[in-house]
C-alpha positions, 0 to 999 in steps of 0.5 A, a space after each residue: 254909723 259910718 266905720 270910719 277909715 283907718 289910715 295906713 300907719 294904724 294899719 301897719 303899727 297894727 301889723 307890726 303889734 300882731 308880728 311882736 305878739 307872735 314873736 314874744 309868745 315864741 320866746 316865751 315858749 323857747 324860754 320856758 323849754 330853755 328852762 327844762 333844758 337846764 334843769 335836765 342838764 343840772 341833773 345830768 351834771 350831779 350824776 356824772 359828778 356822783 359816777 366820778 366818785 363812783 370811779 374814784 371809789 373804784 380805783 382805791 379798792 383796785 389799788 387795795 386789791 392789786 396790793 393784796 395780789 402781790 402779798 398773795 404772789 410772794 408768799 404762794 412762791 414761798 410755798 411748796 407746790 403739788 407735785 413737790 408736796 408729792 414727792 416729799 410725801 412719799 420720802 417721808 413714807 419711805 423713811 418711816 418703813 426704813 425705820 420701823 
């Protein structure tokens, strides 16, 4: 049997098939990592809005701590210190030998 000839527009639609074929499977393969990409995104994002949180938690206890501080602070200046407490210790044993 005799092949027969093909012309040279089925030859290049024929090329051209074989250029689109190669081209739709490369998109489908960068869509199919474009998915991936956005679902490891799409967890990245949940975690930095759970660490937002976090931090937001974080500052309202330091807020509580800092107040907390600052009562601390004013009644440990209220009170007597070491050395004062020394001293006024000794008085007080010289005053009960004076008195007895």
């Amino acid at each position: 049997m005799p092949k027969s000839k093909r012309t040279k527009k089925e030859e290049h639609r024929d090329q051209y098939t074989v250029v689109l074929e190669d081209l739709r499977s490369q998109f489908k393969v960068f869509g199919e990592g474009l998915g991936e990409v956005r679902k490891t995104s799409s967890s990245t994002f949940e975690a930095v809005g759970e660490l937002k949180e976090d931090v937001s938690t974080l500052k309202e206890d330091m807020q509580e701590v800092k107040e907390e501080l600052h009562i601390i602070r004013n009644e440990l200046k209220e009170k007597v210190g070491r050395d004062e407490f020394v001293a006024l210790e000794s008085r007080v044993k010289r005053l009960e030998k004076a008195l007895r």
